[in-house]
DRENGU-828690 format. One record per residue (C-alpha): x, y, z; residue in one letter. Coordinates in steps of 0.25 Angstrom, whole numbers, padded with zeros to 4 digits, always signed. Layout:
XYZa
...
***
This chain:
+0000+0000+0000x
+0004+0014-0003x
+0009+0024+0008x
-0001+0033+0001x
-0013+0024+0005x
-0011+0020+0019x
-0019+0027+0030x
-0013+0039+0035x
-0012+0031+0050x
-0005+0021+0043x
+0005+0030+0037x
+0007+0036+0050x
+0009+0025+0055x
+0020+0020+0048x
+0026+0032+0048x
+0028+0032+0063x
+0030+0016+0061x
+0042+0019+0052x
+0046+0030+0062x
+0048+0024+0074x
+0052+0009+0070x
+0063+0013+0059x
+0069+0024+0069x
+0063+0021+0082x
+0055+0026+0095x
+0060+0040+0096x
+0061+0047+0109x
+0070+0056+0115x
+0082+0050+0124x
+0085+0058+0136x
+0099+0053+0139x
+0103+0055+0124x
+0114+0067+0124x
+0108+0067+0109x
+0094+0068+0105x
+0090+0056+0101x
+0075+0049+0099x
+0078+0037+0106x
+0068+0027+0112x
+0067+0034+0126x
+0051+0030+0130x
+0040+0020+0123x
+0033+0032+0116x
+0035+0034+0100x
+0037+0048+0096x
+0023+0052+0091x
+0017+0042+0096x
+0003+0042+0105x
+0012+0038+0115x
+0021+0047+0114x
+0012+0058+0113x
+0005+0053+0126x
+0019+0052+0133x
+0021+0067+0128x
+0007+0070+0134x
+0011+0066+0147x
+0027+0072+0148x
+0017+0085+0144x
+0005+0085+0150x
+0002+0101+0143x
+0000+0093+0129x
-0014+0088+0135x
-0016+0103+0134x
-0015+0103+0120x
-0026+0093+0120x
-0037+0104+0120x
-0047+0109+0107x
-0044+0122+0113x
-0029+0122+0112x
-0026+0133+0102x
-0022+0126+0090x
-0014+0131+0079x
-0022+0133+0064x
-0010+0133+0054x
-0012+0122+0045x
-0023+0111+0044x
-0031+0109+0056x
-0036+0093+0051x
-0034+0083+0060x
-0026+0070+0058x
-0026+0055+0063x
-0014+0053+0070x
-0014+0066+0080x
-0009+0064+0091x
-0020+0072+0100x
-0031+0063+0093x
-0027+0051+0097x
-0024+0054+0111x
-0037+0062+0114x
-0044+0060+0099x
-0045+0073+0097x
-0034+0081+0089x
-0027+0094+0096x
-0019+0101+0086x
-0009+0108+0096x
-0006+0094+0102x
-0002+0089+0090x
+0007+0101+0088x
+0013+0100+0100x
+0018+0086+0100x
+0022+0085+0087x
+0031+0096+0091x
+0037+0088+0103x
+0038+0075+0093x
+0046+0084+0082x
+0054+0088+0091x
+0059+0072+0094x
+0060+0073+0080x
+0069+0082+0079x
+0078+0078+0088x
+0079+0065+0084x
+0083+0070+0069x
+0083+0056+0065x
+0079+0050+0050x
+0068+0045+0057x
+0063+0057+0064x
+0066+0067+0051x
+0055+0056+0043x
+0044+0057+0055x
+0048+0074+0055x
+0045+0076+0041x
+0033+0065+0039x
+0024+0076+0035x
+0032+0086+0028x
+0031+0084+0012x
+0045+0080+0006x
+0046+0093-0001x
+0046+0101+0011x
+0051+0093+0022x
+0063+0097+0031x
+0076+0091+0026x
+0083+0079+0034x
+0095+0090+0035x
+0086+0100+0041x
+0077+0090+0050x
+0093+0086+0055x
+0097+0101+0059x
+0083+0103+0067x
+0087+0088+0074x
+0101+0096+0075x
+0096+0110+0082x
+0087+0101+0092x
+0097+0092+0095x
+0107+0103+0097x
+0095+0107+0110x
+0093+0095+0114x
+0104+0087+0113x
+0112+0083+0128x
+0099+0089+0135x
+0088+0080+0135x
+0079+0090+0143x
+0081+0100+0131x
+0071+0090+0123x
+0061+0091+0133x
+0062+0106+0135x
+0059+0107+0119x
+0047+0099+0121x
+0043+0106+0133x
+0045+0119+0125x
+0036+0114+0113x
+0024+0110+0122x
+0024+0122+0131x
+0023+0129+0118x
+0009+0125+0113x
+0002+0126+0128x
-0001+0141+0125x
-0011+0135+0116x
-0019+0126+0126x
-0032+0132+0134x
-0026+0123+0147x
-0012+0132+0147x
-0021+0144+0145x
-0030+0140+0157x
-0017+0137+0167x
-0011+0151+0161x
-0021+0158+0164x
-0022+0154+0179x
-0008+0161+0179x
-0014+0176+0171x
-0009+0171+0160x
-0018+0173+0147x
-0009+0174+0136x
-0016+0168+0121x
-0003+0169+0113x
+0001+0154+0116x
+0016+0157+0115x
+0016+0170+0125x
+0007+0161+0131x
+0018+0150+0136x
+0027+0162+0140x
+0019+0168+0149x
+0016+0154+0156x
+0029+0151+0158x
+0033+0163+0164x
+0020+0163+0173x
+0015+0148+0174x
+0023+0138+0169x
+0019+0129+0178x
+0007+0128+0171x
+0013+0118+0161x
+0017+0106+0170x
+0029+0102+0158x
+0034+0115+0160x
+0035+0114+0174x
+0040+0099+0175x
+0052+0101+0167x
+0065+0105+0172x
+0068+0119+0176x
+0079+0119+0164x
+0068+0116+0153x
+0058+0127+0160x
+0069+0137+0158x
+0072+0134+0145x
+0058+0135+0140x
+0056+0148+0149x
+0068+0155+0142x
+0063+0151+0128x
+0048+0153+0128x
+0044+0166+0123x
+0055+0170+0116x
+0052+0168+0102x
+0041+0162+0095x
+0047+0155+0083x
+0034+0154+0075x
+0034+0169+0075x
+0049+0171+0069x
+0047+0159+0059x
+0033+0166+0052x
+0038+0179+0057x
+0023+0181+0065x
+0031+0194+0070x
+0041+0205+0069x
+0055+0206+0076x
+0047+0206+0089x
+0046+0192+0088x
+0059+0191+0091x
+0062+0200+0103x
+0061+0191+0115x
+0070+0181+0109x
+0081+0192+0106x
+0079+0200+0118x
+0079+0185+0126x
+0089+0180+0136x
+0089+0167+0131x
+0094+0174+0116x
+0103+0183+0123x
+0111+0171+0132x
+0111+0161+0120x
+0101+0162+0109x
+0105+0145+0104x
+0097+0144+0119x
+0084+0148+0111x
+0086+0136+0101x
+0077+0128+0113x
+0067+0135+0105x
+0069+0134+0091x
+0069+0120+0094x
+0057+0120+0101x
+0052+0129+0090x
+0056+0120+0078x
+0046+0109+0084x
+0036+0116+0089x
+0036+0122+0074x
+0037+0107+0068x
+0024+0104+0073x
+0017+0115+0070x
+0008+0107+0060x
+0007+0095+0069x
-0009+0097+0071x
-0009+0092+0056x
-0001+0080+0058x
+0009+0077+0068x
+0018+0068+0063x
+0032+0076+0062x
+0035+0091+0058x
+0024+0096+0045x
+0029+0110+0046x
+0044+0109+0048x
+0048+0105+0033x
+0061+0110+0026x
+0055+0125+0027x
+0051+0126+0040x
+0065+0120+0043x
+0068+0135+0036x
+0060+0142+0044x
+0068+0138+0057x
+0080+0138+0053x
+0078+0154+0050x
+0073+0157+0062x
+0086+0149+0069x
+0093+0158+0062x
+0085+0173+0063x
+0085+0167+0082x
+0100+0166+0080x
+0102+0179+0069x
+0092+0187+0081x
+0103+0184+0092x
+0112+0195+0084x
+0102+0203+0078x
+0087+0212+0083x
+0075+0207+0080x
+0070+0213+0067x
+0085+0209+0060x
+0082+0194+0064x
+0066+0195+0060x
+0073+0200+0046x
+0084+0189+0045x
+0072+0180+0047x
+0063+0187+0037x
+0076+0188+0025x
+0076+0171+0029x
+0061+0169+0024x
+0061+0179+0015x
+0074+0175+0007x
+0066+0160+0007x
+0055+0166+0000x
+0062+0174-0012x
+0058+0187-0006x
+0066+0199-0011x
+0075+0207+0000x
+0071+0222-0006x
+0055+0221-0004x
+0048+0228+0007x
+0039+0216+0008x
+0050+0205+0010x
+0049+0205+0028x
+0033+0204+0026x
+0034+0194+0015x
+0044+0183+0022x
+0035+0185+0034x
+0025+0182+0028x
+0033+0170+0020x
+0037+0165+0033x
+0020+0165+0039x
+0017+0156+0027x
+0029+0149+0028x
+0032+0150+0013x
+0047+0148+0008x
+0049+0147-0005x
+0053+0159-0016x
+0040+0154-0023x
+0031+0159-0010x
+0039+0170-0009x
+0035+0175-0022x
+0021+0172-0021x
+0022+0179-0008x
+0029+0190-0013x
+0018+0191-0024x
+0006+0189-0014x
+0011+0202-0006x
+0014+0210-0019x
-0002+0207-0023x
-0005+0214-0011x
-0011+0229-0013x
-0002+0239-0006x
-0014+0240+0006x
-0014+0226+0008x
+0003+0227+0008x
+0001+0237+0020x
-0006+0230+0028x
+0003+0218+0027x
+0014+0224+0029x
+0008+0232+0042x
+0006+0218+0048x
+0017+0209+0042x
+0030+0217+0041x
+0039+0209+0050x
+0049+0219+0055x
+0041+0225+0063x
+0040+0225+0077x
+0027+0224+0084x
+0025+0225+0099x
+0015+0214+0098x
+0013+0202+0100x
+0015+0192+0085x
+0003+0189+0081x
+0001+0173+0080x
-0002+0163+0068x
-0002+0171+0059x
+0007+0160+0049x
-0006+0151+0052x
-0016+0159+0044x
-0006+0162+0033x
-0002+0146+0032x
-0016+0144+0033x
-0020+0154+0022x
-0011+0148+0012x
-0014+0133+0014x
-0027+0137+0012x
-0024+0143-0002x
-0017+0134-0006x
-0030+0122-0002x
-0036+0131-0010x
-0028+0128-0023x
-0022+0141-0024x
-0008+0141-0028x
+0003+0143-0019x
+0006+0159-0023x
-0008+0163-0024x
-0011+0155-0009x
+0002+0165-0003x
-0004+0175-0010x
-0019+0173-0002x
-0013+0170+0010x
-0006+0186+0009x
-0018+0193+0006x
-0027+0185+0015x
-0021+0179+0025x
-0009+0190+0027x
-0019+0201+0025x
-0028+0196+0035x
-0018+0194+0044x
-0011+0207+0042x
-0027+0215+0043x
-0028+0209+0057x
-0014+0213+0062x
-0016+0227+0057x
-0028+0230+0061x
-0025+0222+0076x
-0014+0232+0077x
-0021+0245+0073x
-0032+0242+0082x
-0042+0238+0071x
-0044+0225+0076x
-0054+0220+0086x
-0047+0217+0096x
-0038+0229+0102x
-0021+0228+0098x
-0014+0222+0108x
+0001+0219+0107x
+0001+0208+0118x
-0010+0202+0109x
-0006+0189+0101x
-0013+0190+0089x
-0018+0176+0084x
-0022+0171+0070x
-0022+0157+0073x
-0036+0157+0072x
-0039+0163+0058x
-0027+0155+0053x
-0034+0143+0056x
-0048+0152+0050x
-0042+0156+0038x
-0037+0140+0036x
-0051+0136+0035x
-0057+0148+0029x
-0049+0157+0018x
-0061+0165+0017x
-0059+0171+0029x
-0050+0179+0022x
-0057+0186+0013x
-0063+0199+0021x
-0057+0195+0034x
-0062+0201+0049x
-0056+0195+0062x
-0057+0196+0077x
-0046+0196+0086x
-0048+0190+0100x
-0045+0195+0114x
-0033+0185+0114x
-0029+0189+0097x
-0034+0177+0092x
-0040+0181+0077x
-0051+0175+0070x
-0059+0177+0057x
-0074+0185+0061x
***
């Protein structure tokens, strides 16, 4: 029988069949000066088991396990077979799936074995997938953190799950016990941990050395923000003006690791075997940022945010002498497009604008200036949504770029203007995280929303289509 007509079960199965009998069970070693995924307990990786046994070191996953956790609406929102949170509680929890994907790429990672690079890409199209080279310099970076300190491994993990609890009512409810009412998921888990961290019993049962780490690290910089440039240079002042950068800014690489897999699994709610989004371009992607985090250590904020911008824009074609170029790679980077061919369509989607219409662009979307305000969030969710959905619609790929910068760009830039001048309906507030997680996931299902568009902002900045 052909692969092509066996049920999707039985291909998964054999998948993790051929995983974990041609390479073994991996788990990590404690005792090993080097990171290896050696048989350690009776749990596979990714297996019901294992995720039970996860669910038990970390108790905060059942938090995830909740319809009211805030789920993120980039991408499809289908379910699938083999979730993880179906089979335990047969109901499917999108961030739960998210979150232990991220802690099982992680093991991928740093294993960096044949085995673990196949099970990595499973989903990722052959065109596009990240190279065994560049899966073996991430294995490289995480080993390079891990490596002689087992406890580092579960600091990483620890990081990774603390990470998503700002999304889950029952966090919020302990929070708020404490005064705390923040709705920005990521200030959030700052200003738990500054107030009540007690109220996440992992955080409190690890050793005082992790809980410092994590402390030092959390709130620093949200990568998200540098790699689709959601901000200006003010995304990057409380990492530069930092103790931990100004000691020793390799200390920060604790992050960027945690960073890469929590990014790996960004589309583990679709399906959550191995990275979908951390192909050969995403790979790109972090390497730039390493390098704008280690050009920032000599350099102000707005210089690094350009280094950064010259990266994407040099991916895209763009020329170096047009006004437009910052606005353009920003928005290169909130697609996440790459290619000269994109840039060109982008280039031509902008230039089709009428010069009103280019104003108020540029108003919202010029990346070099800094705002005293907090970075408005999920923005990249209703572009990538708005272009997928063109491109379901059969239209080709430089007329889908072209739709989503005069619907989905304008409508986003006509909100942000309008919040900022005081047009909006709810009152400008800089300590106000504005949201667009809700309309991305509106505008996924509904291009139509587009045409004409009015919104309400809530008291918390959460944004939806009247």
């Amino acid at each position: 029988m052909k692969a092509t007509h066996l049920h999707f079960t039985e291909l998964l199965f054999l998948s993790m069949l051929h995983l974990f009998l041609f390479c073994g069970t991996p788990s990590f070693s404690k005792d090993a000066d080097k990171i290896s995924l050696q048989k350690e307990t009776k749990e596979t990786l990714g297996s019901q088991e294992w995720v039970k046994e996860k669910i038990k070191l970390y108790p905060e996953l059942h938090w995830l396990l909740d319809a009211a956790a805030q789920h993120t609406q980039e991408g499809k929102s289908e379910k699938f077979d083999h979730s993880w949170s179906k089979k335990i509680t047969d109901q499917h929890y999108p961030e739960f799936e998210r979150t232990l994907l991220s802690l099982l790429n992680l093991h991928l990672i740093a294993d960096g074995s044949d085995c673990s690079y196949a099970y990595f890409v499973t989903l990722q199209p052959s065109e596009e997938k990240i190279s065994r080279t560049h899966f073996a310099r991430l294995h490289e970076f995480a080993t390079s953190i891990i490596k002689n300190d087992p406890e580092q491994l579960k600091a990483i993990e620890i990081n990774l799950l603390l990470g998503d609890m700002g999304k889950t009512p029952l966090a919020h409810k302990k929070a708020q016990t404490y005064g705390i009412t923040e709705a920005d998921h990521d200030l959030f888990l700052e200003a738990c941990l500054k107030k009540c961290p007690q109220i996440f019993p992992t955080f409190i049962e690890a050793p005082e050395k992790i809980q410092l780490m994590i402390k030092e690290n959390t709130g620093l910089l949200h990568f998200g923000h540098l790699a689709h440039v959601e901000g200006g240079p003010e995304i990057l002042t409380k990492l530069k003006t930092s103790e931990v950068f100004k000691k020793n800014p390799k200390d920060f690489d604790f992050d960027i690791l945690t960073y890469i897999c929590d990014l790996s699994a960004a589309r583990g709610h679709e399906d959550n075997r191995g990275s979908k989004v951390l192909t050969e371009n995403t790979f790109k992607v972090i390497e730039a940022v390493k390098d704008t985090l280690h050009f920032l250590a000599k350099h102000d904020e707005k210089r690094a945010l350009q280094f950064y911008l010259n990266k994407r824009a040099d991916w895209l074609g763009l020329p170096k002498n047009e006004k437009s170029i910052y606005v353009l790679a920003r928005f290169g980077a909130m697609m996440r497009l790459f290619s000269k061919a994109d840039g060109e369509a982008l280039k031509q989607a902008y230039a089709s604008l009428s010069k009103e219409q280019k104003k108020i662009i540029n108003q919202a979307f010029d990346p070099l200036v800094y705002r005293n305000e907090r970075t408005p969030t999920y923005v990249p969710a209703l572009l990538v949504n708005v272009l997928d959905s063109y491109l379901k619609q059969g239209l080709t790929r430089a007329d889908a770029i072209k739709g989503c910068i005069h619907k989905g760009a304008l409508f986003v830039a006509t909100v942000l203007n309008q919040y900022r001048m005081g047009m909006a309906n709810q009152p400008y507030n800089p300590n106000l995280t504005l949201n667009f997680n809700k309309v991305a996931g509106q505008a996924r299902d509904n291009l139509n929303l587009l045409e004409n568009p009015s919104f309400l902002i809530n008291s918390e900045g959460l944004i939806k289509f009247k």
